[in-house]
mmCIF file of the C-alpha atoms, coordinates in Angstrom:
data_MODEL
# 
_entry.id   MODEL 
# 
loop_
_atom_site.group_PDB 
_atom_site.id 
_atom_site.type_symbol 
_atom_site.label_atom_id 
_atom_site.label_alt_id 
_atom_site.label_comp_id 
_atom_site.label_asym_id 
_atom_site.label_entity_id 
_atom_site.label_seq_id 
_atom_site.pdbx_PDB_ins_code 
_atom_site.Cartn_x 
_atom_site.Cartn_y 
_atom_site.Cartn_z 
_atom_site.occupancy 
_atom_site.B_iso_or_equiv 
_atom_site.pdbx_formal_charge 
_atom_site.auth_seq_id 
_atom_site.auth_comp_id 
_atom_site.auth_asym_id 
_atom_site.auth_atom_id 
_atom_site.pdbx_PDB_model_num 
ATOM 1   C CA . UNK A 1 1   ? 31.581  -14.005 24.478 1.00 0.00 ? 1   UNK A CA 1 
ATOM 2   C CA . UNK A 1 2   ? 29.444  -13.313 27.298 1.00 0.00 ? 2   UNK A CA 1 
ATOM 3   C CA . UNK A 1 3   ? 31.881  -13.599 29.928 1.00 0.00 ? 3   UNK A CA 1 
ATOM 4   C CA . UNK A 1 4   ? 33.458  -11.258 28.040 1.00 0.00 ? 4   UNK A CA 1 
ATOM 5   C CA . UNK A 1 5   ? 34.161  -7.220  29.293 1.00 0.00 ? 5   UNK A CA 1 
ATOM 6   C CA . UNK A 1 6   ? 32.010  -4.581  27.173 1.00 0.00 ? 6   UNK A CA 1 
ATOM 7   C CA . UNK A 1 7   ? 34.750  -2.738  25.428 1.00 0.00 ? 7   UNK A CA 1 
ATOM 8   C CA . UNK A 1 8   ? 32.526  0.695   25.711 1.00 0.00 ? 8   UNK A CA 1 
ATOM 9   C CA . UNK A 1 9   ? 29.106  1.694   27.054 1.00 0.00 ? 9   UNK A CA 1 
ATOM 10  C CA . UNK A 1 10  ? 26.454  3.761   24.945 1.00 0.00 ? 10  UNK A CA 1 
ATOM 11  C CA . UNK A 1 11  ? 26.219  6.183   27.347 1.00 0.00 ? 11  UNK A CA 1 
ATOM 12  C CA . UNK A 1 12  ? 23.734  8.417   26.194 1.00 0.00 ? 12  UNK A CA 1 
ATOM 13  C CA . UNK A 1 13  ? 22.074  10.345  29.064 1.00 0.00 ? 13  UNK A CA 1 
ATOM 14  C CA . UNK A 1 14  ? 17.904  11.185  29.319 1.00 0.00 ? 14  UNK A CA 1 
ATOM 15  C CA . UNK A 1 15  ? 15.726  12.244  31.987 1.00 0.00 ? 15  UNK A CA 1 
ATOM 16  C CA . UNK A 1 16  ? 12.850  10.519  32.997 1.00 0.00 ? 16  UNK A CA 1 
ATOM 17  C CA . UNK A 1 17  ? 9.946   12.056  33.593 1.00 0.00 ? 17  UNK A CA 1 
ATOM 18  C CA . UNK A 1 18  ? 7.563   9.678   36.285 1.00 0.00 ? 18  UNK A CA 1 
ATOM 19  C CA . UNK A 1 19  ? 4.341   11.768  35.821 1.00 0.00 ? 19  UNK A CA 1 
ATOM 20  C CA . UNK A 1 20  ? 2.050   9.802   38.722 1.00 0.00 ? 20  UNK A CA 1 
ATOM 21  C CA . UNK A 1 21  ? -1.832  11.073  39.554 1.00 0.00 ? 21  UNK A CA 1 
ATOM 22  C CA . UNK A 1 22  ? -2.496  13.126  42.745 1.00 0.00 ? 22  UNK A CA 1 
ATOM 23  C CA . UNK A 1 23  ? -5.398  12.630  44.791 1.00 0.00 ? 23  UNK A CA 1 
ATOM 24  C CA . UNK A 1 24  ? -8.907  14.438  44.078 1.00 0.00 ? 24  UNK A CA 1 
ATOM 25  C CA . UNK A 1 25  ? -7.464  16.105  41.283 1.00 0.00 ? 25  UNK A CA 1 
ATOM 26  C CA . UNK A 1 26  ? -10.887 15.718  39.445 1.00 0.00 ? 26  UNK A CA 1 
ATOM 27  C CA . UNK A 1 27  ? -11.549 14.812  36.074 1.00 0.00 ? 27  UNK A CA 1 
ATOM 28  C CA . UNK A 1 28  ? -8.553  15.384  33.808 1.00 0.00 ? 28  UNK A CA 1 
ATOM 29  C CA . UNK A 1 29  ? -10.524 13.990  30.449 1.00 0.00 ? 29  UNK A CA 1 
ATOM 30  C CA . UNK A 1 30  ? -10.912 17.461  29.226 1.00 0.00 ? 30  UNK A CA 1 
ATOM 31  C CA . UNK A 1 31  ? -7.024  17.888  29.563 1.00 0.00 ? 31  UNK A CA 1 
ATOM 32  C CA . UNK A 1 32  ? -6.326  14.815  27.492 1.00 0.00 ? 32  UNK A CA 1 
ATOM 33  C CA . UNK A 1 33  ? -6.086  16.334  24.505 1.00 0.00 ? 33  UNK A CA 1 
ATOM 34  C CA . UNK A 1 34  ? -3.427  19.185  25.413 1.00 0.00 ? 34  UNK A CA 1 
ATOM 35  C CA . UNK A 1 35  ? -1.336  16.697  26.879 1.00 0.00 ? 35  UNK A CA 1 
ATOM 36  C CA . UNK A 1 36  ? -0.860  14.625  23.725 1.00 0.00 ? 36  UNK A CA 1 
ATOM 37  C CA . UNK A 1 37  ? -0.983  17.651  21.548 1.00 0.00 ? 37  UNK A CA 1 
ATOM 38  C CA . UNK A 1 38  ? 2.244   18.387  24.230 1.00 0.00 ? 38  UNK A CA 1 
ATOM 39  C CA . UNK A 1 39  ? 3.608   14.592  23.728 1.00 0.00 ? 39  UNK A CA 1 
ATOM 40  C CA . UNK A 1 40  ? 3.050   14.591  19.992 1.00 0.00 ? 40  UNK A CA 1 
ATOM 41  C CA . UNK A 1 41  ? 5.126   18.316  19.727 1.00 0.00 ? 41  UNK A CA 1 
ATOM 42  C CA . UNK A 1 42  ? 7.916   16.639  21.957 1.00 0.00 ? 42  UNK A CA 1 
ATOM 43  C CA . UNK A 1 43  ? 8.027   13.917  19.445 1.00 0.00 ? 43  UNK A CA 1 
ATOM 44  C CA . UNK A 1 44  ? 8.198   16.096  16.280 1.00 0.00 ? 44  UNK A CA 1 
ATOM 45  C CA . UNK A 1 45  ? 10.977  17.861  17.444 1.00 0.00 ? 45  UNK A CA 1 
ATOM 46  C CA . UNK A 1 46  ? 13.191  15.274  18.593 1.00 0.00 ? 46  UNK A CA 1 
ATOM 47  C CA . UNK A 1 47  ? 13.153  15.952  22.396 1.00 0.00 ? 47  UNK A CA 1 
ATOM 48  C CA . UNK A 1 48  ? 10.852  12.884  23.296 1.00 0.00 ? 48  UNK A CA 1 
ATOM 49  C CA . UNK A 1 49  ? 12.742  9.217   22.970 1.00 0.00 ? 49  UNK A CA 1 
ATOM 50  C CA . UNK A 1 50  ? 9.657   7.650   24.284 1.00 0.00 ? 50  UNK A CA 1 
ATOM 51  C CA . UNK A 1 51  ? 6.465   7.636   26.709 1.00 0.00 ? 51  UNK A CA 1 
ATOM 52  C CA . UNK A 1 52  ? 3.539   5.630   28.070 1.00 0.00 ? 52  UNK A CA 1 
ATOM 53  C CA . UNK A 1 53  ? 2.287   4.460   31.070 1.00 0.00 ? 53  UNK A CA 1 
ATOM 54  C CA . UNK A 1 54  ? 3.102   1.634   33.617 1.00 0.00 ? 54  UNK A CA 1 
ATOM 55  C CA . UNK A 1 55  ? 0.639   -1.365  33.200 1.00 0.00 ? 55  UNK A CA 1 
ATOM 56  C CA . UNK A 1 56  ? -0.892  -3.424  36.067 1.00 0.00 ? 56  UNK A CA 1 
ATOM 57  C CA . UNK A 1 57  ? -1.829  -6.860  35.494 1.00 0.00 ? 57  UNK A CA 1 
ATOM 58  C CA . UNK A 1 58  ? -4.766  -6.935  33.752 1.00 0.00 ? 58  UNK A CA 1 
ATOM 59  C CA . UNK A 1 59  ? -3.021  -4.819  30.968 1.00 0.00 ? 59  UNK A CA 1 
ATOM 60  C CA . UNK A 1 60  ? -4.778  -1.526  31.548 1.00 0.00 ? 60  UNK A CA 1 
ATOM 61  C CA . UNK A 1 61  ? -2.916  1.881   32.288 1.00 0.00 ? 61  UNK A CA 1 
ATOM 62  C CA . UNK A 1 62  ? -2.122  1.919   36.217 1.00 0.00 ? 62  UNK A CA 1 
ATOM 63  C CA . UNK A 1 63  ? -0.195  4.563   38.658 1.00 0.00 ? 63  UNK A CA 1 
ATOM 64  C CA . UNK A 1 64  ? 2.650   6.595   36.732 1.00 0.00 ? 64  UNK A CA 1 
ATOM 65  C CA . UNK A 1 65  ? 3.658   7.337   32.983 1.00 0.00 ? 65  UNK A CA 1 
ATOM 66  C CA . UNK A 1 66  ? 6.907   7.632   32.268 1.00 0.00 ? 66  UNK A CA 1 
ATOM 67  C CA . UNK A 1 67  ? 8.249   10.429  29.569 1.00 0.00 ? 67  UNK A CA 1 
ATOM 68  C CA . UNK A 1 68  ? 12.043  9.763   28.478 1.00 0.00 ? 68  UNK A CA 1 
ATOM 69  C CA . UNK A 1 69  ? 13.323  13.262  26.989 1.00 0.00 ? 69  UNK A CA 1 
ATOM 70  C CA . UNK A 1 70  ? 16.941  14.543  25.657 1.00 0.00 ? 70  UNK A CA 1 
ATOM 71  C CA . UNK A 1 71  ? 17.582  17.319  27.583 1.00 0.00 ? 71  UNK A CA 1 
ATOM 72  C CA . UNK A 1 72  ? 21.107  19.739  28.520 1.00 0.00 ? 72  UNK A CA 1 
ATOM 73  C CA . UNK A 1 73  ? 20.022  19.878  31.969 1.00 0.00 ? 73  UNK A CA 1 
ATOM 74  C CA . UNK A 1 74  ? 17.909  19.536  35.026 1.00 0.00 ? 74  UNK A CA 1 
ATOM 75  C CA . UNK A 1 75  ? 16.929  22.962  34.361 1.00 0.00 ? 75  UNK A CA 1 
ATOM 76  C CA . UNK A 1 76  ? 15.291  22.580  30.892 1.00 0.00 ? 76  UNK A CA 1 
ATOM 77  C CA . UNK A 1 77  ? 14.427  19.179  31.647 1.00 0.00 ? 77  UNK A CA 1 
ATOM 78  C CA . UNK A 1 78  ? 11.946  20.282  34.463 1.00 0.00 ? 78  UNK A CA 1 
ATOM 79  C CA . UNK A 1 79  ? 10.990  23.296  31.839 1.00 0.00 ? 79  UNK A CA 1 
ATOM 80  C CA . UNK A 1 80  ? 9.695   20.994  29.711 1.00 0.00 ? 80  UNK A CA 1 
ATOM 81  C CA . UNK A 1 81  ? 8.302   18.323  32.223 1.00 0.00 ? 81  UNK A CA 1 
ATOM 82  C CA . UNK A 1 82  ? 6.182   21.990  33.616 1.00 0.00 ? 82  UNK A CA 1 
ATOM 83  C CA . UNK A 1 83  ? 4.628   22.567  30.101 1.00 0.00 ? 83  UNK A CA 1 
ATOM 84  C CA . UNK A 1 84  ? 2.542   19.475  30.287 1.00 0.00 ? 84  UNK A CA 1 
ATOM 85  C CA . UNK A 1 85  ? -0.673  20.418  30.913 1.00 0.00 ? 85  UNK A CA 1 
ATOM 86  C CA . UNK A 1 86  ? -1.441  17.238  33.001 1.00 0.00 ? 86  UNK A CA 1 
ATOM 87  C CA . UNK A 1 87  ? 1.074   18.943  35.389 1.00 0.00 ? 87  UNK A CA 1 
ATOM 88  C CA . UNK A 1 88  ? 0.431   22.801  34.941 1.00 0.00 ? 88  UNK A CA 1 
ATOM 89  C CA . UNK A 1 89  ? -2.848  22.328  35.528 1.00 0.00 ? 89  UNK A CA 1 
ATOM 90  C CA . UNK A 1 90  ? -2.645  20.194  38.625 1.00 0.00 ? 90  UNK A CA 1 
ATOM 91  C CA . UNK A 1 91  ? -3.759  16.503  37.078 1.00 0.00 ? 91  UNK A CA 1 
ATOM 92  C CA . UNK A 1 92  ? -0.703  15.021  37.682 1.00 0.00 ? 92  UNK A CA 1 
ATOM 93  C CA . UNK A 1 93  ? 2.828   15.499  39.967 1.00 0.00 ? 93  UNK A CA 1 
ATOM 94  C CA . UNK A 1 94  ? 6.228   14.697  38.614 1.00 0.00 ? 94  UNK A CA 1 
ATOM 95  C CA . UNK A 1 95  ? 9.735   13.392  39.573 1.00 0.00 ? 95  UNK A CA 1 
ATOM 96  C CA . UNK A 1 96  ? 12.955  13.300  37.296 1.00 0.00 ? 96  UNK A CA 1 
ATOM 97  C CA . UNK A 1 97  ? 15.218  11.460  37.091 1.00 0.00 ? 97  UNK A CA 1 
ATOM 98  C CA . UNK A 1 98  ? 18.855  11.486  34.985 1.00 0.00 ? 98  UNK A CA 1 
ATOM 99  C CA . UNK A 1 99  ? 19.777  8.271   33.126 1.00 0.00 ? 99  UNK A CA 1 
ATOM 100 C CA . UNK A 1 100 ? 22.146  6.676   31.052 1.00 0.00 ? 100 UNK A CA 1 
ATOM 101 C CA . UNK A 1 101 ? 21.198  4.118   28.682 1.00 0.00 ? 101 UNK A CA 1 
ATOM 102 C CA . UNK A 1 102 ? 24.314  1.794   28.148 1.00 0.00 ? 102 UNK A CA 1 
ATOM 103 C CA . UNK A 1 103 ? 23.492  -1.259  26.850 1.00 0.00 ? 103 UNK A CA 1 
ATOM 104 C CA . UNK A 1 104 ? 20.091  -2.450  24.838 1.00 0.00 ? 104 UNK A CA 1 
ATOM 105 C CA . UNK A 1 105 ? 19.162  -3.201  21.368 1.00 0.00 ? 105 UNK A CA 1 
ATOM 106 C CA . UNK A 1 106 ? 15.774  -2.765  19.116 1.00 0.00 ? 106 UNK A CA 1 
ATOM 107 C CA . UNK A 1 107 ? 14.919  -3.644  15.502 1.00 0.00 ? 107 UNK A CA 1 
ATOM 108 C CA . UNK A 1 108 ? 12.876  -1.523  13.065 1.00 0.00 ? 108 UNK A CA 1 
ATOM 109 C CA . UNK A 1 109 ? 11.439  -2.784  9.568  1.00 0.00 ? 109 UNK A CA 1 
ATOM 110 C CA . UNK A 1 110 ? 9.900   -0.545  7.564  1.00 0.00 ? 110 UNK A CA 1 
ATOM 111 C CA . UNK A 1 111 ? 8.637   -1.339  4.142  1.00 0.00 ? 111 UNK A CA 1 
ATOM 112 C CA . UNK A 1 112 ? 8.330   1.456   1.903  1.00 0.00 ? 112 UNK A CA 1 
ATOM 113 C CA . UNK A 1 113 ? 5.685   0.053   -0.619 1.00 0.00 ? 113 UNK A CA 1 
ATOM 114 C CA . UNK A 1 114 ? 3.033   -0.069  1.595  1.00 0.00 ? 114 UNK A CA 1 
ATOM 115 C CA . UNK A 1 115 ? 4.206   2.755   4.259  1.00 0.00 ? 115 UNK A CA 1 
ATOM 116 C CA . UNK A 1 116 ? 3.802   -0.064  7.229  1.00 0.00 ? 116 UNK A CA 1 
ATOM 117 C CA . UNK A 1 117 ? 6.413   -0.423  10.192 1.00 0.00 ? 117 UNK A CA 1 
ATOM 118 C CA . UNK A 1 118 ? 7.095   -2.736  12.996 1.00 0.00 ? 118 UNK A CA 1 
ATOM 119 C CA . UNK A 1 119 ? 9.209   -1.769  16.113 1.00 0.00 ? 119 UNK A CA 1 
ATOM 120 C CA . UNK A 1 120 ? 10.341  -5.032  18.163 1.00 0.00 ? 120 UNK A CA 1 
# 
């Protein structure tokens, strides 16, 4: 079976936001909370598939995040990548990127009597 031909890929396109620091751009604390308030309105409304930063090796947050978003185009893709706050108000540079997720799997058990969830 797994010499065997996928029949069809997923195909389902994103872009990637890489949101990476810029130099002497001072303390961005104070933006923190705008920029999840941004994340956490991309997630209600559907256009955020997922986010978080890159991890160096002793586990903590290092260099770029990375946003995946559903968006038409380039054009409203950077739209909504220029909202961020991180980036509007100078914290943080971004690149896109188009992709096309083809092939992957995850699991999801939720259990409705005690409202928990696990994502693997």
């Amino acid at each position: 079976m797994a010499d065997e031909a996928p029949r069809q890929h997923l195909g389902k396109h994103f872009w990637i936001i890489f949101s990476e620091p810029v130099e002497n751009a001072g303390d961005r604390r104070a933006a923190h909370h705008l920029h999840l308030a941004h994340q956490y309105d991309l997630e209600a409304r559907g256009i955020m598939f997922a986010a978080g930063p890159f991890l160096g090796d002793d586990g903590k947050p290092s260099g770029p995040g990375m946003i995946i978003i559903r968006a038409r185009d380039e054009a409203a893709a950077r739209e909504i990548a220029d909202r961020d706050p991180y980036h509007k108000l100078g914290f943080r540079k971004y690149r896109l990127q188009r992709w096309a997720m083809n092939e992957g799997t995850f699991g999801l058990r939720v259990n409705f009597s005690n409202g928990t969830y696990t994502i693997d």
